[in-house]
C-alpha positions as CSV (number, residue, x, y, z in Angstrom):
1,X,2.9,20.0,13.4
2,X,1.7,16.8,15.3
3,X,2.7,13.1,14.1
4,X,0.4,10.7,14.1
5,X,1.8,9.1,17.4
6,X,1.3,12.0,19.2
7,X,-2.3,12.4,17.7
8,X,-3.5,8.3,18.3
9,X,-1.6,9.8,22.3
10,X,-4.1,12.5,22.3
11,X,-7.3,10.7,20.9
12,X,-6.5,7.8,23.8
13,X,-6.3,9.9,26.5
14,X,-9.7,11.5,25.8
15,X,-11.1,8.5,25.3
16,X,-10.2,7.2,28.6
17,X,-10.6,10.6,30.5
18,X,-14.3,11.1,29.6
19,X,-15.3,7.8,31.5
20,X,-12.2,8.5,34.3
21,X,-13.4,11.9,34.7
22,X,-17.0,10.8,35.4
23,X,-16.2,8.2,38.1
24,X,-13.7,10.5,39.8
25,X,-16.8,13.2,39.8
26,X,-19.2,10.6,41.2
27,X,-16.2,9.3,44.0
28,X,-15.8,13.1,44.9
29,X,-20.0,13.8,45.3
30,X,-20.2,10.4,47.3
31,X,-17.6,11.2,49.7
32,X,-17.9,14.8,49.8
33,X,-14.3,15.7,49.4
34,X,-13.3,19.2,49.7
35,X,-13.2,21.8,47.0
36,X,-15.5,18.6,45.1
37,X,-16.6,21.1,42.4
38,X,-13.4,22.9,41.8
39,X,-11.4,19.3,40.6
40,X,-14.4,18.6,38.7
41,X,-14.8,21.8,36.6
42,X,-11.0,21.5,36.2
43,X,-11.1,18.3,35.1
44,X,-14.1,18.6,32.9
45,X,-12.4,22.0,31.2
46,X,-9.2,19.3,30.7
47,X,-11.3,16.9,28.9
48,X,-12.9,19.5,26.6
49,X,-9.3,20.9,26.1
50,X,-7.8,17.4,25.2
51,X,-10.8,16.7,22.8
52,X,-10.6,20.2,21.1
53,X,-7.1,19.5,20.3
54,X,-7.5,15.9,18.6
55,X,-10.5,17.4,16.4
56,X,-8.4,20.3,15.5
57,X,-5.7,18.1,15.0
58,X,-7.3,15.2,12.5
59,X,-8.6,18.1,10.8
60,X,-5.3,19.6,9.8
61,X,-4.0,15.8,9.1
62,X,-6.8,15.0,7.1
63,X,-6.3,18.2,4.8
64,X,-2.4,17.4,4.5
65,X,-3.0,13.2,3.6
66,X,-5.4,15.1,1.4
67,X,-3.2,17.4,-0.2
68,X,-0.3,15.0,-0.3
69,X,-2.7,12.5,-2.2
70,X,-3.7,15.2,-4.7
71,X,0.1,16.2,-5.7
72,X,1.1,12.5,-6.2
73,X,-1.8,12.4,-8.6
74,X,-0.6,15.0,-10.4
């Protein structure tokens, strides 16, 4: 299962690749660099993997801070 460090890793690094991605895909349309759409599909596909992963993740979290709550009621 994923700590929380690992998670708060996760949820910064799509946070910061969004923005990073899109000036890397407007630096590789200005200058034209080869194979431009290639590294921006793959880096787009990156982001969307990253961010799948920290939803999926909180949600699983979420359900065991949930769960742990409702035992310690108990």
């Amino acid at each position: 299962m994923m700590n929380s460090k690992t998670y708060d890793t996760l949820k910064l690094i799509a946070l910061l690749a969004t923005p990073a991605i899109t000036f890397i895909c407007a630096i590789i349309n200005i200058w034209g660099i080869p194979y431009g759409d290639k590294i921006i599909a793959s880096l787009s596909a990156l982001d969307v993997l990253i961010g799948a992963i920290v939803v999926i993740a909180k949600k699983i979290y979420d359900k065991e801070k949930e769960e742990a709550g409702n035992d310690e009621s108990r």
